[in-house]
NUTI-744925 format. One line per 2 residues: their letters; for each residue x negated, y negated, z negated of N, C-alpha, C. Coordinates in pm, 1 decimal, decimal comma. Each point is the difference from the previous one (the first is absolute). Example, Ala and Ser with C-alpha at 12.3 -4.5 7.8 and 13.67 -1.06 7.14 Angstrom:
! NUTI-744925
as = -1319,0:569,0:-780,0:89,0:-119,0:0,0:-90,0:-120,0:0,0 | 35,0:-105,0:72,0:-82,0:-119,0:-6,0:77,0:-109,0:-73,0
//
This chain:
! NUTI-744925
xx = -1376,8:-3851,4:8037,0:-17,3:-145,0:12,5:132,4:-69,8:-24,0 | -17,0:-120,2:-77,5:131,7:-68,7:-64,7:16,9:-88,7:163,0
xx = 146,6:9,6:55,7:38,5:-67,5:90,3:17,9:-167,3:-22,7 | -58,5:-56,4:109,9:-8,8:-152,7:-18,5:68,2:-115,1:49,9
xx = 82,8:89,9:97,0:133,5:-32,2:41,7:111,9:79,8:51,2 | 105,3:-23,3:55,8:107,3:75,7:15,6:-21,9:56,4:113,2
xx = -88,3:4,3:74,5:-29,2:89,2:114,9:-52,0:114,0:-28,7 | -76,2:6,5:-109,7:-31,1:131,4:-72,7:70,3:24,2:-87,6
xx = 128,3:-40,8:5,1:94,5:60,2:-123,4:-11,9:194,8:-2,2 | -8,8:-1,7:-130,4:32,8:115,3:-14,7:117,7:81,5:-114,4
xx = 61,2:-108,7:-60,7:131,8:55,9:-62,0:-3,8:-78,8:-150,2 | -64,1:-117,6:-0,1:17,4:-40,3:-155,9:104,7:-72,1:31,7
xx = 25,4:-68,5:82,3:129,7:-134,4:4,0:132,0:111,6:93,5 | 58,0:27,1:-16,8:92,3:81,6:57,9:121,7:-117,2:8,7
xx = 72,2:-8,3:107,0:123,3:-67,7:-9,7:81,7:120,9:57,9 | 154,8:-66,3:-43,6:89,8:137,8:32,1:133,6:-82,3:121,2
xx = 85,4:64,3:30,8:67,4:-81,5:87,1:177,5:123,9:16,2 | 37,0:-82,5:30,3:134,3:89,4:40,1:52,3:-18,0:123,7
xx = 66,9:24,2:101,8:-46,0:-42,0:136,3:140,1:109,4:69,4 | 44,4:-19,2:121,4:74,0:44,5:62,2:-78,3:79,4:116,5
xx = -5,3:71,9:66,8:-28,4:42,8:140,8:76,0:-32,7:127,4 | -111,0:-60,5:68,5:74,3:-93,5:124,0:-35,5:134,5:165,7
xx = -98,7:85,5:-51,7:-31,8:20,3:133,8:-114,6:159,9:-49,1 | 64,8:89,0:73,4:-58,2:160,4:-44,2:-27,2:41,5:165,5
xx = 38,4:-71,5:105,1:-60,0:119,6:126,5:-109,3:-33,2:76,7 | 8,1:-174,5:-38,0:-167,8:-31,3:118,2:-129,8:14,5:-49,9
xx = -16,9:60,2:-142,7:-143,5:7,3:-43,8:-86,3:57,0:123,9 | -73,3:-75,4:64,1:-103,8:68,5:109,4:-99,0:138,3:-90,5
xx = 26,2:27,8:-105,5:-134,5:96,0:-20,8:99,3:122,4:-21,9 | 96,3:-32,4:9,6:161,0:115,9:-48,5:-52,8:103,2:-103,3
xx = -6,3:-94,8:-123,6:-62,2:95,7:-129,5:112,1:-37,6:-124,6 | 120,2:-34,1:33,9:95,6:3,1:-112,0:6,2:-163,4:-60,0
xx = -86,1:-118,6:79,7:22,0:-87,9:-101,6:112,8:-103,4:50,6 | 19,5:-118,8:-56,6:106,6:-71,1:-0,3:-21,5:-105,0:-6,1
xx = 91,4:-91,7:39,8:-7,7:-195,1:16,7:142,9:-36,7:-152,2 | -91,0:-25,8:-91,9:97,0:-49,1:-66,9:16,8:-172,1:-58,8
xx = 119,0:-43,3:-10,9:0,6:-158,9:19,6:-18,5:35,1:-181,5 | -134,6:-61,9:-46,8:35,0:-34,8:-147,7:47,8:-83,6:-44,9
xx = 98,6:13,1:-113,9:58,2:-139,4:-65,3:-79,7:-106,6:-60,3 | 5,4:-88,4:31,7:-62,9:-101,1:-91,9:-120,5:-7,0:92,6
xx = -48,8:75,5:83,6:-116,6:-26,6:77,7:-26,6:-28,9:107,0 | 103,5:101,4:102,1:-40,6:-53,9:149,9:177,5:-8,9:22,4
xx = 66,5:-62,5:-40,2:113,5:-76,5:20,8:40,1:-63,9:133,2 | -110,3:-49,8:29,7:-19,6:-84,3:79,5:-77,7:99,9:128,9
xx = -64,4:47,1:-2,6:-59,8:65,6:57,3:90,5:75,6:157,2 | -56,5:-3,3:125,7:139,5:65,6:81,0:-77,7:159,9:-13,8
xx = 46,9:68,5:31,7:11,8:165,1:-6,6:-84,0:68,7:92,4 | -55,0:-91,5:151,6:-144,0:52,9:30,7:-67,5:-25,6:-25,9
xx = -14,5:-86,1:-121,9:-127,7:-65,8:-69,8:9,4:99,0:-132,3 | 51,9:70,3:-24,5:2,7:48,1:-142,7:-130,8:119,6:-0,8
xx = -71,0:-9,6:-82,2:-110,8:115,7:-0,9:102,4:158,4:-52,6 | -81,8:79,9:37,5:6,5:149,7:12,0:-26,4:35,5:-118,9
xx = 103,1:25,3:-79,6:-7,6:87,7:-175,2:-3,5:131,7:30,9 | -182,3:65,2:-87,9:-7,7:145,7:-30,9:176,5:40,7:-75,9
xx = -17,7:147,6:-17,4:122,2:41,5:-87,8:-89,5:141,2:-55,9 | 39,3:-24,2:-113,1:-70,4:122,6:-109,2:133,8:118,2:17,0
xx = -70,6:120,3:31,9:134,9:90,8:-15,7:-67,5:72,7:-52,0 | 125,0:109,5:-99,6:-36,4:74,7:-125,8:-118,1:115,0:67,8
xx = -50,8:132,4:-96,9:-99,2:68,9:37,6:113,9:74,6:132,8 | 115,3:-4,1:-10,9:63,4:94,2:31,6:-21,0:10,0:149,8
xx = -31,9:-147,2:9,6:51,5:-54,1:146,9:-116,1:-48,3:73,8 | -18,0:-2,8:131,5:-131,7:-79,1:35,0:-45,8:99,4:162,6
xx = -85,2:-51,5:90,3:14,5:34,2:111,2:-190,2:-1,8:22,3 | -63,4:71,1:39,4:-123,8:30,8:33,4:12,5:59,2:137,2
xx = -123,9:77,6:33,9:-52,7:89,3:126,3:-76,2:78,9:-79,1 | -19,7:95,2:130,1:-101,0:93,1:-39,2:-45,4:44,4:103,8
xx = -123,3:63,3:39,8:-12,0:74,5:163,6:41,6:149,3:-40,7 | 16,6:71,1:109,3:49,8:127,4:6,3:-30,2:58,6:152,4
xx = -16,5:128,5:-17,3:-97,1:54,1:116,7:129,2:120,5:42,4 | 62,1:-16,3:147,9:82,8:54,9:24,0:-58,3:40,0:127,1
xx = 74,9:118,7:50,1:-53,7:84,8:201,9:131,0:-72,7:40,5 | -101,2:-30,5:103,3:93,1:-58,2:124,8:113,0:131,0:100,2
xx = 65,0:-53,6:23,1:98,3:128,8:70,4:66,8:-112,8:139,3 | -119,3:-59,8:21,1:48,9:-69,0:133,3:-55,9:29,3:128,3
xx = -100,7:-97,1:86,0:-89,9:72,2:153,1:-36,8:107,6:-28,3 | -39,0:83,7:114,1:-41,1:170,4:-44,4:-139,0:-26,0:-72,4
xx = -86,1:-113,5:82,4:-148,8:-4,8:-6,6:-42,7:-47,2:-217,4 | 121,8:-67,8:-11,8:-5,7:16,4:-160,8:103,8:73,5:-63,2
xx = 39,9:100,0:43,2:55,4:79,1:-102,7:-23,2:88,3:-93,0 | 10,3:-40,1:-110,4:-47,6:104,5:-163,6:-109,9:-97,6:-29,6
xx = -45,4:-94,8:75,3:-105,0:-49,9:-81,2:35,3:-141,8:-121,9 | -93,2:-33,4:-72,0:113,6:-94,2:-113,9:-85,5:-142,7:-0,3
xx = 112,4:-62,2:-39,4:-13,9:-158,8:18,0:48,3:-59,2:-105,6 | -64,2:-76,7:-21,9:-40,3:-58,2:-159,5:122,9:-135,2:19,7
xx = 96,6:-39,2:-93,5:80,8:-120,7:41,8:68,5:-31,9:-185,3 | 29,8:-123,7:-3,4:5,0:-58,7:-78,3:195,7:11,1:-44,0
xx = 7,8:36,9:-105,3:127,0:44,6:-65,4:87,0:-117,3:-83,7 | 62,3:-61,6:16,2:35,7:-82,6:-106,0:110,3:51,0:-72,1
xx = -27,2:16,2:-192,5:110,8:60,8:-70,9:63,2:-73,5:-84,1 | 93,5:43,7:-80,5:50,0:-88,4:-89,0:127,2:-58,3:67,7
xx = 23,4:-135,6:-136,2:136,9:-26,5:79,5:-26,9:-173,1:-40,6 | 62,3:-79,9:83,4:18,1:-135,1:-17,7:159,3:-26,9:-109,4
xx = -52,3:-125,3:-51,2:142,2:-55,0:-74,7:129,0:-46,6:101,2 | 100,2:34,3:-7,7:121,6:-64,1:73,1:9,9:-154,2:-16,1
xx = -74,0:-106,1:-43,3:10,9:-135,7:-62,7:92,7:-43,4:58,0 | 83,3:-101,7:-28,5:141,8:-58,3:72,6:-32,4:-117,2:46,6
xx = 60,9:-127,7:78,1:-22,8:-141,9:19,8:147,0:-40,9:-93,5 | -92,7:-79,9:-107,5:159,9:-35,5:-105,3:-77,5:62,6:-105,0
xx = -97,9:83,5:-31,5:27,7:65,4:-117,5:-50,4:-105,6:-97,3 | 9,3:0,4:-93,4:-46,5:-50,9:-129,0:-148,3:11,0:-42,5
xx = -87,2:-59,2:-51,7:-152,1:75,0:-1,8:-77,7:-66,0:-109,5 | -53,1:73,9:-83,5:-82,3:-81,0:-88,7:-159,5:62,2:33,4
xx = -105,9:-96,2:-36,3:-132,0:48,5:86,4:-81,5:-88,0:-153,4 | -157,0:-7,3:98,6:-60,4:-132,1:-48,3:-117,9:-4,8:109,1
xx = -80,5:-90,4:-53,7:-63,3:-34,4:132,1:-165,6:6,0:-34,8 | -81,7:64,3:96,2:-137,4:108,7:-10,5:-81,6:-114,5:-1,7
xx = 6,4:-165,6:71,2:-87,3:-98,7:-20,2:51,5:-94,4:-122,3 | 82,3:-9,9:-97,6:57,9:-47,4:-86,1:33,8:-131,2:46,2
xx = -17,9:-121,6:-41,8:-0,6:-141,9:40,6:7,6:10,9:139,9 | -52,3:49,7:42,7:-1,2:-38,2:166,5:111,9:21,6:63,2
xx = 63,9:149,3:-31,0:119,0:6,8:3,5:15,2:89,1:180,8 | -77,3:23,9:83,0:20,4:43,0:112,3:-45,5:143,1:-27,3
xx = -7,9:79,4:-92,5:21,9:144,4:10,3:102,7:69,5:-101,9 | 88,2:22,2:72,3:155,6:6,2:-89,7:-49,2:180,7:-1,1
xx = 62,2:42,9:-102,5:-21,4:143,9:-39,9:146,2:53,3:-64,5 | 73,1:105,5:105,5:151,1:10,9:-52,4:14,4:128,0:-107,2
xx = 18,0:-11,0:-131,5:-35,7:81,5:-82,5:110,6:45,9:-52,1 | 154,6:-40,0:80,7:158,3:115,3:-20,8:86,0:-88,0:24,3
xx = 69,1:30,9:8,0:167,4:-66,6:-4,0:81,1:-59,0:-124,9 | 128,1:-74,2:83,0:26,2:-60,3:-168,3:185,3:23,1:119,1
xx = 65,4:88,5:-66,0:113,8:26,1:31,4:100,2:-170,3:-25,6 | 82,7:-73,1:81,3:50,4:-92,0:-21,7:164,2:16,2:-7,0
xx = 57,8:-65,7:-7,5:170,0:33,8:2,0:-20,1:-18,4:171,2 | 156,7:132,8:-16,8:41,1:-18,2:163,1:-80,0:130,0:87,8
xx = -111,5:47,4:-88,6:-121,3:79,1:102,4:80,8:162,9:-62,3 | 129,0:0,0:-78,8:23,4:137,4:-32,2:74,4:87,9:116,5
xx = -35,5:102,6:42,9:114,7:122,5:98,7:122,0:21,5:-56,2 | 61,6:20,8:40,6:170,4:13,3:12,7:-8,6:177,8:-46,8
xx = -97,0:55,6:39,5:16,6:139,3:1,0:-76,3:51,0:-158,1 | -74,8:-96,2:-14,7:-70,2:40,6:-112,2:86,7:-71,7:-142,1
xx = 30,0:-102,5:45,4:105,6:-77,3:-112,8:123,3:68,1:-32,1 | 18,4:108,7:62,4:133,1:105,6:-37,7:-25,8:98,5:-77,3
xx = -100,9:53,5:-18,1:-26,4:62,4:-109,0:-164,8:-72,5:-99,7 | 4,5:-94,4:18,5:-127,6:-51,7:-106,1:5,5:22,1:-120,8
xx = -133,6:-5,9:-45,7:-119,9:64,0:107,6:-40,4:135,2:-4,1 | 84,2:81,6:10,8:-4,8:143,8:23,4:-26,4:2,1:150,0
xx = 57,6:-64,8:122,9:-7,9:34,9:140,5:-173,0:-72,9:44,9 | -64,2:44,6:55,1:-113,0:-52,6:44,9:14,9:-46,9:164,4
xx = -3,9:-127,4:56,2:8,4:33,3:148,2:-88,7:-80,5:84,2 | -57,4:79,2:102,9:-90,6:-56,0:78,3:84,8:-0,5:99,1
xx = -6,8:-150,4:118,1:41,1:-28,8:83,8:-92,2:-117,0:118,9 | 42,0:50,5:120,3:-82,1:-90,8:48,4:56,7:-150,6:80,7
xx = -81,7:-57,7:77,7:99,8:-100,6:63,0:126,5:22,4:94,6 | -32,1:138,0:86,4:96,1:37,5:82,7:139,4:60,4:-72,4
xx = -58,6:102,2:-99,7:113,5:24,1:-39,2:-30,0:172,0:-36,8 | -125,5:43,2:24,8:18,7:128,7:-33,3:-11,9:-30,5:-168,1
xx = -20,9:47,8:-58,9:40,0:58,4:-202,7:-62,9:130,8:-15,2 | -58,9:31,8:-142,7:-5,0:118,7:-55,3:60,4:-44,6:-126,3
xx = 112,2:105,6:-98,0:-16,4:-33,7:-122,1:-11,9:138,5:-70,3 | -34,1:-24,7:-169,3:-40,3:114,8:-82,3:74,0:-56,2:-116,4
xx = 144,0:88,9:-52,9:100,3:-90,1:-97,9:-44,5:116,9:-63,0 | 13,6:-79,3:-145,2:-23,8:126,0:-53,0:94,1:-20,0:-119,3
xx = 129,7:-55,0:32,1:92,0:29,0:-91,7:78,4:106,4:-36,5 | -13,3:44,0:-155,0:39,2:88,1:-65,7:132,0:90,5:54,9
xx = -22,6:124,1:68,7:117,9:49,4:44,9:59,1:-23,9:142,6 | -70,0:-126,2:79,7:-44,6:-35,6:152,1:-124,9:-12,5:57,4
xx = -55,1:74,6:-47,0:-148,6:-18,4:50,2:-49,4:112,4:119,7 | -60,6:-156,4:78,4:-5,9:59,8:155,7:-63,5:-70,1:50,1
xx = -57,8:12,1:98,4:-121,0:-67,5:136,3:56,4:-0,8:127,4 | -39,2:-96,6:93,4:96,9:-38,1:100,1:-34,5:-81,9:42,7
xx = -63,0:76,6:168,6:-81,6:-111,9:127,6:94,4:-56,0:54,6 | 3,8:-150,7:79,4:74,9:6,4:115,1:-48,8:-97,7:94,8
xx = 43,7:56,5:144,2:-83,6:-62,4:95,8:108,5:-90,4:38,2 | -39,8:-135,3:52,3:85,1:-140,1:25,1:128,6:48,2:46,7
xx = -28,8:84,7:111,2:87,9:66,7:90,6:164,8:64,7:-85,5 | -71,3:46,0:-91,6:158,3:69,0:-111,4:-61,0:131,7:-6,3
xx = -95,1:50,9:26,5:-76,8:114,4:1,0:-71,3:-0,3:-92,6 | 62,1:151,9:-118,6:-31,0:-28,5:-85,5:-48,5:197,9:-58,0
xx = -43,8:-3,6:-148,0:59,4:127,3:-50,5:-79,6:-12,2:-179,4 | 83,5:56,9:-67,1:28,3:-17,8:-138,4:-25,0:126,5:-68,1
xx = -63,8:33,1:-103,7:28,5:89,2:-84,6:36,0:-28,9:-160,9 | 113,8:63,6:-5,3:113,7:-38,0:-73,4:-44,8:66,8:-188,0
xx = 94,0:-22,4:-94,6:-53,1:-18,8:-139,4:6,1:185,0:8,2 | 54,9:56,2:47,5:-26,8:154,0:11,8:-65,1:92,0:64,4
xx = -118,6:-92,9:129,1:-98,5:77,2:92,6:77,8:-41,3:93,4 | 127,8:23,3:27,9:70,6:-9,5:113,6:-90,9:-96,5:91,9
xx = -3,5:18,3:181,5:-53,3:-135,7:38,4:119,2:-2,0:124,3 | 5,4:-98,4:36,4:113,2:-58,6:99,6:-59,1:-44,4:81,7
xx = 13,0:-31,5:146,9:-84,4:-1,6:92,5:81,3:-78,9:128,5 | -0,1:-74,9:52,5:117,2:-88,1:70,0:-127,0:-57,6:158,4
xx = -12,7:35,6:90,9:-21,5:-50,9:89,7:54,9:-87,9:125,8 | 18,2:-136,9:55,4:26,2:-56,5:67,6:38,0:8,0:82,0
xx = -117,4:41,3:59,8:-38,4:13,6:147,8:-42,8:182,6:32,9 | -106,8:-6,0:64,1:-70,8:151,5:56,9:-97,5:45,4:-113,2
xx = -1,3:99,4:9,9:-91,7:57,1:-90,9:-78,7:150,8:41,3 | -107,5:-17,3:-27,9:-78,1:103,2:89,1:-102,5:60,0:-123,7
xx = -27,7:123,6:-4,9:-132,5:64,5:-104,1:-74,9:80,4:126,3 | -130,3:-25,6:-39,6:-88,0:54,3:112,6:-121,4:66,5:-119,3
xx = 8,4:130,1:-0,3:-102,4:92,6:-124,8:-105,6:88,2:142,5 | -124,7:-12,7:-42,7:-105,6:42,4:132,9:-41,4:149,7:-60,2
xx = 91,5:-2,9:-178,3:-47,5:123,0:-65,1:131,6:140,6:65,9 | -23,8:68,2:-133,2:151,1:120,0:-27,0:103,0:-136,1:-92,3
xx = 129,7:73,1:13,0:73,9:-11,7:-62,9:51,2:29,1:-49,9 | 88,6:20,1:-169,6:44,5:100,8:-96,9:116,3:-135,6:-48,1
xx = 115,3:85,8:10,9:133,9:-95,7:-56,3:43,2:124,6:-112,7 | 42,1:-63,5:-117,8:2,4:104,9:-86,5:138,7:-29,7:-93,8
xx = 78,2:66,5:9,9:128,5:-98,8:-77,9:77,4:99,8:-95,4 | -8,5:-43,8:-147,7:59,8:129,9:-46,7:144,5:59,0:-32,7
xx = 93,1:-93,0:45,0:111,7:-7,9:-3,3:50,5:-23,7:178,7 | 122,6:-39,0:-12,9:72,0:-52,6:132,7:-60,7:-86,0:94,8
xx = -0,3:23,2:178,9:-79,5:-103,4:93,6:151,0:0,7:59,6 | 9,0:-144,4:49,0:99,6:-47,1:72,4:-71,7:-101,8:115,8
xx = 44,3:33,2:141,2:-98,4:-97,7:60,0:148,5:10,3:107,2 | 47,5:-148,8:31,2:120,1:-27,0:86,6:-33,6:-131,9:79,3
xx = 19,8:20,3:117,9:-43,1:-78,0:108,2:129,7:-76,9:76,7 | 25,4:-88,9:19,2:123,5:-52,2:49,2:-23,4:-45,7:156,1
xx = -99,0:13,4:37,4:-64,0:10,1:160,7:-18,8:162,6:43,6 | -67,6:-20,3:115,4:-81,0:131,6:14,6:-91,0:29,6:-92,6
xx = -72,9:154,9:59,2:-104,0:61,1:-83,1:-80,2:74,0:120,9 | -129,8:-61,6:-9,7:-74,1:174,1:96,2:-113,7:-10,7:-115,7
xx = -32,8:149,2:10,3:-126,7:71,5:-52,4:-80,1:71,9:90,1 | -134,2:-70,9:-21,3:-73,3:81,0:164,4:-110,7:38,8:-127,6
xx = -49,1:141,7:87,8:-104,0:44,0:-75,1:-83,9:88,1:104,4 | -129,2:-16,5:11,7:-75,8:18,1:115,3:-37,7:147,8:-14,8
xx = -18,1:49,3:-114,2:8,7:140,6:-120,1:111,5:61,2:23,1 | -13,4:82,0:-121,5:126,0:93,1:-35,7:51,0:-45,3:-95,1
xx = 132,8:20,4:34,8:119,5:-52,1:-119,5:56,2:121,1:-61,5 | 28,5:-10,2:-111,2:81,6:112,2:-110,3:62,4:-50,5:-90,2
xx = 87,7:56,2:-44,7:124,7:-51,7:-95,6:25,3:147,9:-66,3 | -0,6:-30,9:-123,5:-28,0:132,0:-67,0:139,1:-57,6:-141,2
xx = 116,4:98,3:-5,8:14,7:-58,0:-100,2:78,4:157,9:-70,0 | 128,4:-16,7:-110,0:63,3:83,0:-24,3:124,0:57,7:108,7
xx = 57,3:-116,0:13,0:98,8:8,7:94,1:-5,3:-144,5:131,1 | -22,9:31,6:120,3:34,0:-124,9:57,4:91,7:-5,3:92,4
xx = 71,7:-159,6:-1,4:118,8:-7,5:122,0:-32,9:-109,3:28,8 | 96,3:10,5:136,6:-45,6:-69,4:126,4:149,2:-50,8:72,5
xx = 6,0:-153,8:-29,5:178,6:14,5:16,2:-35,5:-168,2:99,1 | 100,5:6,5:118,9:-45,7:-64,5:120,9:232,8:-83,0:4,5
xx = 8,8:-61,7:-60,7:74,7:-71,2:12,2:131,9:2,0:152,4 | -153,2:9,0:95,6:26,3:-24,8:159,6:-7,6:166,2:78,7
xx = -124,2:-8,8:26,4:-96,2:50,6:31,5:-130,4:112,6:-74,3 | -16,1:124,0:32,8:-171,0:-5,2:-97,8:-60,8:133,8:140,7
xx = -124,2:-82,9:16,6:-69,8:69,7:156,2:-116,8:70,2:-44,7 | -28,3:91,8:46,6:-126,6:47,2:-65,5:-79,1:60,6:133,4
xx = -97,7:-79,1:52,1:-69,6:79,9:108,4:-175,2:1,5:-36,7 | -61,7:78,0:65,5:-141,9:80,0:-3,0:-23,8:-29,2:133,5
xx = -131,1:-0,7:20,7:-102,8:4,9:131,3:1,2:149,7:-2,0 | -7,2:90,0:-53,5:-40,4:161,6:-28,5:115,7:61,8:3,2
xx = 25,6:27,1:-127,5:135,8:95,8:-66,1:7,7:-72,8:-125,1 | 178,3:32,7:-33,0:43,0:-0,3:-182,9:13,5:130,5:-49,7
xx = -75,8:8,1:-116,9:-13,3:136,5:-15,2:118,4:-71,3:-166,4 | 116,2:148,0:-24,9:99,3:-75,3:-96,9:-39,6:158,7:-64,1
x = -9,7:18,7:-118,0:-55,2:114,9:-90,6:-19,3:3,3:-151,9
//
């Protein structure tokens, strides 16, 4: 049926718009969309009045559910039995407040269903980190301050997280990776463990050291020494058997 007014629009009159983003966290339905002030349109308009723009993201990207049937491992009276609960996958867009935006709008003339269909990079919006090697360096960053980048300049090419904190670790244009922690750092494996190194291990501690092991310990090598600066104590609950 041919539409007879713009309430049944269905895509012959398309208008397009370019528009800033004023507002990405109060969407009440928290599905990725955005308040953007369009130019030339809602100018005037204040920013809790601005309607809620869809945003088209590539196939790559996009956020659904699914149900999934998992055993409970909680009260005794349901344990092993399974419960059906709703999964949400995928990933949302990072959208910025400030960013740049070109769209168009799903009621045309009417103009109150804005549709954000990408970005429009402006001066001023470039990284400091990525502008040093452009555009070979790729970098994702967020508002706080953590970063990932992926440079992939010829003869420096390397990847490299870092958390706001200065906590970071890199692998370098030769495999090498570098590894720099802040603060504390803890690995907790519920499996076995296998450290495998085919050359030289150096491990130097400028604090203490204890090693507790609830098992048996062995140290198996060609030759080993045991050199105590101070001190070196060696006691047993049993006997030392030396052989």
């Amino acid at each position: 049926m041919i539409p007879s007014n713009f309430i049944d629009f269905y895509g012959d009159q398309t208008r397009w718009f370019v528009g800033t983003v004023m507002n990405v966290k109060d969407d009440p339905l928290q599905i990725g969309r955005v308040r953007v002030k369009v130019h030339g349109m809602y100018d005037d308009i204040e920013e809790e009045d601005l309607p809620w723009a869809q945003i088209i993201l590539p196939v790559t990207h996009g956020v659904t559910s699914f149900k999934k049937k998992t055993k409970v491992f909680g009260p005794v009276l349901d344990f092993g039995k399974e419960k059906e609960e709703t999964l949400p996958v995928g990933q949302y867009l990072g959208m910025l407040v400030g960013t740049q935006v070109f769209g168009i709008f799903l009621d045309g003339p009417n103009s109150q269903l804005p549709l954000v269909v990408g970005t429009i990079p402006k001066e001023g919006d470039g990284n400091k980190k990525a502008e040093e090697n452009y555009p070979y360096n790729k970098v994702y960053q967020t508002e706080s301050g953590h970063y990932k980048e992926w440079d992939d300049t010829e003869g420096e090419e390397r990847v490299r997280e870092q958390h706001t904190s200065g906590t970071y670790y890199e692998m370098q244009e030769d495999g090498s990776r570098d590894t720099v922690v802040q603060n504390n750092d803890k690995l907790r494996v519920k499996g076995n463990v296998t450290i495998i190194g085919e050359k030289d291990a150096n491990i130097r501690i400028t604090g203490n050291c204890n090693i507790t092991v609830t098992g048996d310990a062995r140290i198996t090598a060609k030759n080993v020494s045991v050199t105590g600066t101070d001190t070196v104590t060696v006691r047993a609950g049993n006997k030392v058997v030396l052989g």
